[in-house]
Backbone bond lengths (Angstrom), bond angles and torsions (degrees), N, CA, C in turn:
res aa  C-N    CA-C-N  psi(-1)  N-CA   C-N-CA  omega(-1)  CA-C   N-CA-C  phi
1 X - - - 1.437 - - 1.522 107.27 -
2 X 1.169 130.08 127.24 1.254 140.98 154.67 1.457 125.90 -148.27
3 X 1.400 107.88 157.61 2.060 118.42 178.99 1.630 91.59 -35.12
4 X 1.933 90.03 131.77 1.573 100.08 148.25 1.775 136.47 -68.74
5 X 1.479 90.30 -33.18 1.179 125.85 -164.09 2.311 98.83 -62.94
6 X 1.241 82.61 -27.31 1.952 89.10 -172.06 1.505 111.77 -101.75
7 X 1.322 100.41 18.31 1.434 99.51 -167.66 1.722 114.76 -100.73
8 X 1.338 96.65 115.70 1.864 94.44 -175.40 1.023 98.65 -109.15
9 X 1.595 140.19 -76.07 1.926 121.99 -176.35 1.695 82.39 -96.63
10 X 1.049 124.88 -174.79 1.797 152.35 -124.09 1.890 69.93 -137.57
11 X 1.625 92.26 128.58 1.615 109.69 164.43 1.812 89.35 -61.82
12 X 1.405 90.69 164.91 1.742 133.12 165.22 1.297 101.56 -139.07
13 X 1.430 85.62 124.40 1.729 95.67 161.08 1.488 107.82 -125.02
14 X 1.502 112.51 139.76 1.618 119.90 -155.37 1.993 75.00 -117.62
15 X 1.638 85.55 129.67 1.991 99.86 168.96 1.508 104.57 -114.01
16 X 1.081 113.99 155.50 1.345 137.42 -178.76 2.023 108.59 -34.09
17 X 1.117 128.65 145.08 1.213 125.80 -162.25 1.909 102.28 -62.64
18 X 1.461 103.55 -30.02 1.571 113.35 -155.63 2.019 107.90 -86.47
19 X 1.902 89.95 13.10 1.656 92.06 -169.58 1.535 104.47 -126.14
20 X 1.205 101.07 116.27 2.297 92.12 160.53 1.268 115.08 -92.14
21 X 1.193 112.29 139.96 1.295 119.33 170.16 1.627 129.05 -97.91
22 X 0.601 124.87 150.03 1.558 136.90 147.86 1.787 150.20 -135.48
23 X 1.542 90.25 108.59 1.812 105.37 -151.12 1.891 90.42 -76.05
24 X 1.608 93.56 132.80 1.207 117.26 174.12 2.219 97.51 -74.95
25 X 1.201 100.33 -178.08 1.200 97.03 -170.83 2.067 115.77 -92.16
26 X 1.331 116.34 104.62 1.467 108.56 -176.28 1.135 115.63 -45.19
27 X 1.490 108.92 148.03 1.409 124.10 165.83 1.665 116.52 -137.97
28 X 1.274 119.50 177.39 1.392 122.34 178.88 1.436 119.39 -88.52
29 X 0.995 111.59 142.96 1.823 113.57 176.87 1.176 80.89 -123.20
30 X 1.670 124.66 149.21 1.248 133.21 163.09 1.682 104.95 30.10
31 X 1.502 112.91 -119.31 1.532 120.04 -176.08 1.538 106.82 -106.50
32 X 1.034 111.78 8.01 1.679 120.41 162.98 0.851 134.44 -95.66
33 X 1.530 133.98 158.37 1.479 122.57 -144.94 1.969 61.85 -136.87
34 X 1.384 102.51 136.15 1.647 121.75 168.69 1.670 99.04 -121.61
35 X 0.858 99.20 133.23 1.657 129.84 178.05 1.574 113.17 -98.56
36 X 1.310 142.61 98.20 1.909 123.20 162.44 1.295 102.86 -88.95
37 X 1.168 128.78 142.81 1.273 149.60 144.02 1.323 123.54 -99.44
38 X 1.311 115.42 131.02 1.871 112.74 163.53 1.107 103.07 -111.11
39 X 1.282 103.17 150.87 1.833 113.09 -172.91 1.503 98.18 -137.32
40 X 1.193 102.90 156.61 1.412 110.13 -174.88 1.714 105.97 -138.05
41 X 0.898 101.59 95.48 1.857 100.09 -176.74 1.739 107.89 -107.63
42 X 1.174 87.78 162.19 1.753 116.14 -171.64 1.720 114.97 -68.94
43 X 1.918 90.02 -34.12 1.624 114.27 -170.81 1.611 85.35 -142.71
44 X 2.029 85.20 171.36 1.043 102.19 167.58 1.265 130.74 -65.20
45 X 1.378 127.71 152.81 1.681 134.84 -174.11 1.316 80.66 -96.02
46 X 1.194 163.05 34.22 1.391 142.57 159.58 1.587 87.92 -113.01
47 X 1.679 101.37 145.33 1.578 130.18 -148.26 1.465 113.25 28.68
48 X 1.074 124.80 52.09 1.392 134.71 138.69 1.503 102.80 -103.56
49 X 1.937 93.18 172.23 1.702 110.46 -148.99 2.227 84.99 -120.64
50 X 1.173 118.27 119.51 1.171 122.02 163.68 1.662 120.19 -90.27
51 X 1.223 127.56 126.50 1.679 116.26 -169.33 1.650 79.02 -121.72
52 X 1.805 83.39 147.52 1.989 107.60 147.08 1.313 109.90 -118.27
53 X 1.246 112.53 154.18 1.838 125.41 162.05 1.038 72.75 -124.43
54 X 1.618 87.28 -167.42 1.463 148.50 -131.39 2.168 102.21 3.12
55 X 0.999 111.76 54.74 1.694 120.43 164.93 1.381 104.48 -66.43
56 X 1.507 135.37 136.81 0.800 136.29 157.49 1.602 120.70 -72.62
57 X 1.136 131.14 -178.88 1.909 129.60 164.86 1.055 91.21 -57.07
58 X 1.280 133.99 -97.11 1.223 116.48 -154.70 1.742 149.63 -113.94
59 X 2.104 81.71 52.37 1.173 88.40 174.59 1.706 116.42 -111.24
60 X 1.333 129.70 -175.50 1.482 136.73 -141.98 1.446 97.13 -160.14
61 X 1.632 121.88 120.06 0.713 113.64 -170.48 1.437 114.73 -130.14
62 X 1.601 127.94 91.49 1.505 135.96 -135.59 1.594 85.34 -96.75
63 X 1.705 111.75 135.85 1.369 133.66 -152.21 1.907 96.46 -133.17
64 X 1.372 100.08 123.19 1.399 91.97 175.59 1.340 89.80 -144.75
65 X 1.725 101.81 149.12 1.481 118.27 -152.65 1.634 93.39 -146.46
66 X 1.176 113.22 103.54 1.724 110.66 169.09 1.678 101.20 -118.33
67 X 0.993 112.19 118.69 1.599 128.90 168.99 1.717 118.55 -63.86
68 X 1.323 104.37 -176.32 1.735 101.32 172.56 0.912 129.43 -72.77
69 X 1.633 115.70 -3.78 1.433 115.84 -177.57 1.693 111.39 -114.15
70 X 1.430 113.01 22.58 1.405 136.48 -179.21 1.692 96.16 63.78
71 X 1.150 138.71 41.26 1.256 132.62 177.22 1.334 91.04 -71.00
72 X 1.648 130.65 178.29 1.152 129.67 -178.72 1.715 106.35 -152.84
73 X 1.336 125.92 103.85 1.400 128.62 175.83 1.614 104.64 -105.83
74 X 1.590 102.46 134.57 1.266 96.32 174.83 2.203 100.24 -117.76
75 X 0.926 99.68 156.20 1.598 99.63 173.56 1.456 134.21 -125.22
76 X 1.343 160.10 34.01 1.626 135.91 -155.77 1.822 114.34 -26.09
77 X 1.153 110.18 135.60 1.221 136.67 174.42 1.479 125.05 -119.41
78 X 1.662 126.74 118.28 1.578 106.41 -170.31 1.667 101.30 -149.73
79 X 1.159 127.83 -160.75 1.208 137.89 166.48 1.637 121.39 -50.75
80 X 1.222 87.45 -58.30 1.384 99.17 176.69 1.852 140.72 -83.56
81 X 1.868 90.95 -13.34 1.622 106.31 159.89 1.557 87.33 -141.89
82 X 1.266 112.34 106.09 1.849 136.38 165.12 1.401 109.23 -78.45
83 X 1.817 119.13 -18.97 1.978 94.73 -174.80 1.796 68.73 -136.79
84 X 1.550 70.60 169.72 1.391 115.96 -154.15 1.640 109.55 -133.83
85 X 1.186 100.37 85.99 2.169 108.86 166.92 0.789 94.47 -42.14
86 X 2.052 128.40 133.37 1.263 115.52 147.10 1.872 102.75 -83.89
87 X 1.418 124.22 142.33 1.010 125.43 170.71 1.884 115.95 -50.89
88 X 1.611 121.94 123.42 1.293 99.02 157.38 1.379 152.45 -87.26
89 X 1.957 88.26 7.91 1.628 121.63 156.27 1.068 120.55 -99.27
90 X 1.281 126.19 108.54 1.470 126.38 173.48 1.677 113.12 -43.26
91 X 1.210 108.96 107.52 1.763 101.93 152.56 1.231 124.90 -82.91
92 X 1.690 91.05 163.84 1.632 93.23 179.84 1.563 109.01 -85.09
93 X 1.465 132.25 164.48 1.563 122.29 -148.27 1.688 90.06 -80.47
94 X 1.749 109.76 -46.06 1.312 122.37 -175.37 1.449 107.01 -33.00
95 X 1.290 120.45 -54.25 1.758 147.41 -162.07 1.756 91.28 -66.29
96 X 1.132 121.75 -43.34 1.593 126.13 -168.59 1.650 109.55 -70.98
97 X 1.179 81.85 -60.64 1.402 105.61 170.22 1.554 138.70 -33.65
98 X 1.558 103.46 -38.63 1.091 132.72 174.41 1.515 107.51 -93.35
99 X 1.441 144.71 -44.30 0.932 129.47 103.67 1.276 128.49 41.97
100 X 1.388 104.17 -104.39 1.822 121.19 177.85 1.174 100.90 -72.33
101 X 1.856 126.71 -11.85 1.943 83.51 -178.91 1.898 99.11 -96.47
102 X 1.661 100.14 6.47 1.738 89.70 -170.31 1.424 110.17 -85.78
103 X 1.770 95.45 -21.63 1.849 96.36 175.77 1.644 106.65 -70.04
104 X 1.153 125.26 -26.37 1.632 122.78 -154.39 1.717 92.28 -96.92
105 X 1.634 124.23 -14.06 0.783 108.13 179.84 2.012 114.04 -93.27
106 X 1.207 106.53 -25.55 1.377 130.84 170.26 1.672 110.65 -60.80
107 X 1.406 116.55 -51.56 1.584 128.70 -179.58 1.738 128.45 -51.42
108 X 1.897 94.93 -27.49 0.990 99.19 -179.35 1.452 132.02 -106.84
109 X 1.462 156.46 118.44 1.133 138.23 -142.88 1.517 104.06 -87.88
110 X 1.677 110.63 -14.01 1.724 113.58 176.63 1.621 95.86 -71.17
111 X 1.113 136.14 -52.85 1.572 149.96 -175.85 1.548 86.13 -42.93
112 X 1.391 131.51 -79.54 1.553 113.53 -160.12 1.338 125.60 -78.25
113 X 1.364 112.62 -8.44 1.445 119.91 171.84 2.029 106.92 -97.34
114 X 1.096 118.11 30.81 1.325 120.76 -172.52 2.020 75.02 -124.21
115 X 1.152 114.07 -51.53 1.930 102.80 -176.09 0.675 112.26 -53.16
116 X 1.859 120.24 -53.73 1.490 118.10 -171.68 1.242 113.93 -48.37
117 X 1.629 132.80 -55.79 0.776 149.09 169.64 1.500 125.83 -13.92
118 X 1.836 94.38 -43.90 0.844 126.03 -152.01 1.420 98.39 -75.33
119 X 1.156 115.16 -46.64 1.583 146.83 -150.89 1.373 111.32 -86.47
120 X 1.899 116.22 -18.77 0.987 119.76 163.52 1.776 119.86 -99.45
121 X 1.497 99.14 8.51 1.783 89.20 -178.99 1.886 88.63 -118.14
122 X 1.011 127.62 -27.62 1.175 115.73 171.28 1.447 133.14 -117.95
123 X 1.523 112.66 150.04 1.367 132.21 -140.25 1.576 88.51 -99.30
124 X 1.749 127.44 127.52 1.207 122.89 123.34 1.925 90.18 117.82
125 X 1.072 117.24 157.09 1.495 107.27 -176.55 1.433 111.35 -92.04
126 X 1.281 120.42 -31.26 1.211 120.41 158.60 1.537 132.90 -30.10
127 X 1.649 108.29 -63.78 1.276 112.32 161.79 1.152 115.61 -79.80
128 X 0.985 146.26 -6.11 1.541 140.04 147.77 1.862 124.67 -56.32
129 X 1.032 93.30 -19.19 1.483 116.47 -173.28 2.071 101.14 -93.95
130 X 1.169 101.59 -51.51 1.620 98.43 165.67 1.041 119.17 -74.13
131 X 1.431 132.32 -27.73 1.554 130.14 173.51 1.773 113.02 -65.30
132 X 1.359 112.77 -44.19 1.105 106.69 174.72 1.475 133.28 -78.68
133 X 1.708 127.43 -11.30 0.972 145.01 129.90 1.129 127.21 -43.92
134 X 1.347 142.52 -14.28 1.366 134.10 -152.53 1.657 82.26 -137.86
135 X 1.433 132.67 -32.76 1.418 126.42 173.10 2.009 96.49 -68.89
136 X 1.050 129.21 -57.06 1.144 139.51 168.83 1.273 131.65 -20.27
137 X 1.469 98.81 -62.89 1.587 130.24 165.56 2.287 105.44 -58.18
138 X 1.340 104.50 -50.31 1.287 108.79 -174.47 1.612 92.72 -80.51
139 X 1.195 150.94 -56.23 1.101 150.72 176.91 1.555 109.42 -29.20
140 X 1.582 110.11 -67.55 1.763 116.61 -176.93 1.692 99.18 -50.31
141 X 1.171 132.56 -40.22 1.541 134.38 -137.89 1.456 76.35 -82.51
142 X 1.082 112.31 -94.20 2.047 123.39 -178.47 1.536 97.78 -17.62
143 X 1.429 138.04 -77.29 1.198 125.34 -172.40 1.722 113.48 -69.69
144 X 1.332 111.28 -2.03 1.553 94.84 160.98 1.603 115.49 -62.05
145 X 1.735 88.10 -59.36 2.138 113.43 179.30 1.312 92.45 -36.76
146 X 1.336 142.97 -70.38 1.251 137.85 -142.14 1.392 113.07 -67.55
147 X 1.722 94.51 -51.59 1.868 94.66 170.10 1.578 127.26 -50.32
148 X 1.141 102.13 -56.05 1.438 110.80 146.99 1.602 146.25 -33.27
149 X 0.880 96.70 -23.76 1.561 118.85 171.99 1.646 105.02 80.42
150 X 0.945 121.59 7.13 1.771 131.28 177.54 1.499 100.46 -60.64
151 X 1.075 143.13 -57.66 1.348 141.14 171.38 1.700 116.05 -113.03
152 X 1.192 117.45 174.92 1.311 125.92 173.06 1.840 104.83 174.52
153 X 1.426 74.27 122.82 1.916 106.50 177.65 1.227 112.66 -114.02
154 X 1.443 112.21 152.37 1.530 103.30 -175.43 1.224 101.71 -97.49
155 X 1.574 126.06 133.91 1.394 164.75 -151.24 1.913 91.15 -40.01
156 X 1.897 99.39 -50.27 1.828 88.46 -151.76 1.611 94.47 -78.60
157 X 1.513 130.73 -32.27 0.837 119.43 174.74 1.579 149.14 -35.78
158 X 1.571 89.96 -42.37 1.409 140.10 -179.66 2.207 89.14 -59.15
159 X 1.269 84.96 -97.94 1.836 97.28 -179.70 1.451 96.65 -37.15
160 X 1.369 142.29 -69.58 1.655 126.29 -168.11 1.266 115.10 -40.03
161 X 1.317 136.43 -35.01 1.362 152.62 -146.55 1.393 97.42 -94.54
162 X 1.918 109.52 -65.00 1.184 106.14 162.02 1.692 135.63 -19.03
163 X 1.273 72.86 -74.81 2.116 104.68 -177.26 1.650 99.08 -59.78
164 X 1.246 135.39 12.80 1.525 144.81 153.57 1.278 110.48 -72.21
Protein backbone atom coordinates (compact mmCIF):
# COMPACT_ATOMS: atom_id res chain seq x y z
CA UNK A 1 0.00 0.00 0.00
CA UNK A 2 1.25 3.36 -0.74
CA UNK A 3 0.17 7.37 -1.73
CA UNK A 4 -1.32 7.62 -5.18
CA UNK A 5 -0.60 11.02 -5.27
CA UNK A 6 3.63 10.12 -5.23
CA UNK A 7 3.50 7.79 -7.72
CA UNK A 8 5.77 8.33 -10.90
CA UNK A 9 6.78 4.67 -12.43
CA UNK A 10 4.62 1.75 -10.49
CA UNK A 11 6.68 0.29 -7.32
CA UNK A 12 8.48 -3.25 -7.96
CA UNK A 13 8.81 -5.39 -5.43
CA UNK A 14 11.65 -8.08 -6.04
CA UNK A 15 10.74 -11.61 -3.69
CA UNK A 16 13.17 -13.98 -2.74
CA UNK A 17 14.55 -16.20 -5.77
CA UNK A 18 12.68 -19.49 -4.19
CA UNK A 19 9.04 -17.54 -4.61
CA UNK A 20 6.58 -16.81 -7.77
CA UNK A 21 4.30 -14.50 -7.53
CA UNK A 22 1.14 -13.55 -8.77
CA UNK A 23 -0.30 -9.85 -8.42
CA UNK A 24 -4.02 -9.81 -8.10
CA UNK A 25 -5.33 -6.69 -9.79
CA UNK A 26 -4.57 -3.04 -7.78
CA UNK A 27 -7.03 -0.89 -6.68
CA UNK A 28 -7.50 2.33 -4.59
CA UNK A 29 -8.23 2.55 -0.91
CA UNK A 30 -8.89 6.08 -0.03
CA UNK A 31 -5.59 7.84 -1.71
CA UNK A 32 -3.71 4.59 -1.78
CA UNK A 33 -3.05 2.41 -4.33
CA UNK A 34 -3.10 -1.39 -2.42
CA UNK A 35 -1.40 -4.00 -4.33
CA UNK A 36 -2.25 -8.21 -3.36
CA UNK A 37 0.17 -10.47 -4.35
CA UNK A 38 0.23 -14.34 -3.99
CA UNK A 39 3.42 -15.91 -3.84
CA UNK A 40 4.15 -19.27 -3.90
CA UNK A 41 7.62 -20.24 -2.56
CA UNK A 42 9.64 -23.44 -2.35
CA UNK A 43 10.73 -22.27 1.44
CA UNK A 44 9.87 -20.22 3.95
CA UNK A 45 9.72 -16.27 3.42
CA UNK A 46 10.74 -15.97 7.02
CA UNK A 47 14.55 -14.69 7.04
CA UNK A 48 14.39 -13.83 3.60
CA UNK A 49 15.10 -10.13 2.34
CA UNK A 50 11.98 -8.48 0.30
CA UNK A 51 13.18 -5.25 -1.92
CA UNK A 52 11.04 -2.27 -3.63
CA UNK A 53 12.31 0.18 -6.37
CA UNK A 54 11.18 2.75 -8.02
CA UNK A 55 9.97 4.48 -4.21
CA UNK A 56 9.62 7.87 -4.51
CA UNK A 57 11.14 10.49 -1.44
CA UNK A 58 8.41 10.49 0.10
CA UNK A 59 6.63 7.60 -0.28
CA UNK A 60 6.16 4.43 2.35
CA UNK A 61 5.39 1.40 1.39
CA UNK A 62 3.44 -0.72 4.31
CA UNK A 63 4.00 -4.63 3.53
CA UNK A 64 1.85 -7.23 5.08
CA UNK A 65 2.71 -10.83 4.80
CA UNK A 66 0.43 -13.59 6.44
CA UNK A 67 1.65 -17.12 5.59
CA UNK A 68 -0.27 -20.57 5.73
CA UNK A 69 -0.34 -20.72 9.12
CA UNK A 70 -2.12 -17.14 9.40
CA UNK A 71 1.13 -15.82 11.00
CA UNK A 72 0.98 -12.11 10.36
CA UNK A 73 4.20 -9.79 9.52
CA UNK A 74 3.71 -6.36 8.94
CA UNK A 75 6.77 -4.10 7.51
CA UNK A 76 7.37 -0.09 6.43
CA UNK A 77 9.25 0.12 3.27
CA UNK A 78 10.79 3.53 1.80
CA UNK A 79 13.56 5.15 -0.11
CA UNK A 80 15.84 5.01 2.27
CA UNK A 81 15.30 1.21 3.71
CA UNK A 82 14.01 -0.65 0.20
CA UNK A 83 14.32 -4.50 1.75
CA UNK A 84 12.60 -5.77 4.22
CA UNK A 85 13.84 -8.90 6.80
CA UNK A 86 11.06 -11.05 7.07
CA UNK A 87 11.32 -11.84 10.85
CA UNK A 88 11.96 -15.70 11.61
CA UNK A 89 10.19 -14.90 14.96
CA UNK A 90 6.91 -13.84 14.67
CA UNK A 91 6.28 -10.52 16.50
CA UNK A 92 3.57 -9.31 18.12
CA UNK A 93 2.12 -6.25 15.78
CA UNK A 94 1.89 -4.11 19.21
CA UNK A 95 5.88 -5.01 19.70
CA UNK A 96 6.46 -3.74 15.87
CA UNK A 97 4.64 -1.06 16.23
CA UNK A 98 6.35 0.37 18.97
CA UNK A 99 9.26 -0.26 17.12
CA UNK A 100 8.24 1.99 14.16
CA UNK A 101 6.98 4.73 16.30
CA UNK A 102 10.60 4.81 18.23
CA UNK A 103 12.46 4.91 14.83
CA UNK A 104 10.11 7.79 13.40
CA UNK A 105 10.46 9.34 16.61
CA UNK A 106 14.45 9.18 16.72
CA UNK A 107 14.69 10.03 12.65
CA UNK A 108 13.41 13.26 13.05
CA UNK A 109 15.35 16.29 14.44
CA UNK A 110 11.68 18.25 14.80
CA UNK A 111 10.64 14.95 17.03
CA UNK A 112 13.65 15.60 19.52
CA UNK A 113 13.63 19.19 19.70
CA UNK A 114 9.68 19.17 20.30
CA UNK A 115 10.88 17.03 23.99
CA UNK A 116 13.41 19.27 24.76
CA UNK A 117 11.14 21.77 24.43
CA UNK A 118 9.18 19.88 26.19
CA UNK A 119 11.37 19.61 29.19
CA UNK A 120 11.70 23.23 29.43
CA UNK A 121 7.89 24.18 29.79
CA UNK A 122 7.11 21.34 32.02
CA UNK A 123 7.86 20.65 35.60
CA UNK A 124 8.65 17.11 37.08
CA UNK A 125 8.83 13.67 35.16
CA UNK A 126 5.63 12.70 35.98
CA UNK A 127 3.99 15.40 34.08
CA UNK A 128 6.30 15.09 31.48
CA UNK A 129 5.37 11.58 31.09
CA UNK A 130 1.48 12.59 30.63
CA UNK A 131 2.26 15.34 28.30
CA UNK A 132 3.97 13.16 26.04
CA UNK A 133 1.36 10.47 26.08
CA UNK A 134 -1.51 12.55 25.58
CA UNK A 135 0.48 14.47 22.51
CA UNK A 136 1.03 10.77 21.33
CA UNK A 137 -2.34 9.55 21.96
CA UNK A 138 -3.68 12.90 19.91
CA UNK A 139 -0.90 12.44 17.36
CA UNK A 140 -1.94 8.47 16.48
CA UNK A 141 -5.80 9.64 16.33
CA UNK A 142 -5.12 12.58 13.52
CA UNK A 143 -2.84 10.19 11.59
CA UNK A 144 -5.34 7.43 11.96
CA UNK A 145 -8.26 10.20 10.25
CA UNK A 146 -5.81 10.98 7.66
CA UNK A 147 -4.98 7.42 6.67
CA UNK A 148 -8.34 6.90 6.49
CA UNK A 149 -9.27 9.57 4.48
CA UNK A 150 -11.58 11.19 7.36
CA UNK A 151 -9.56 14.35 7.26
CA UNK A 152 -6.86 15.82 5.10
CA UNK A 153 -4.57 18.92 5.69
CA UNK A 154 -2.10 20.14 3.60
CA UNK A 155 1.31 18.65 4.67
CA UNK A 156 3.13 22.39 5.25
CA UNK A 157 0.41 23.55 7.23
CA UNK A 158 0.30 20.58 9.31
CA UNK A 159 4.41 20.80 10.25
CA UNK A 160 4.12 24.90 10.76
CA UNK A 161 1.51 24.37 13.38
CA UNK A 162 3.48 21.62 14.71
CA UNK A 163 6.82 23.61 14.80
CA UNK A 164 4.52 26.20 17.13
Amino acid sequence: MYPIKNIGQRAEIIFPEACSSEAQSPYQQGKYLVEKIDLICSKSLKGQTIEVTNLSVLTDALVTITDRNNDVFEGLMNLQEPKLLVPIKQQSLPSSYLNLGIDHLISGPDHILFILGLMFLVSGILNMIKTITAFTVAHSITLGLSVLDLISLPRATVEAVIAL
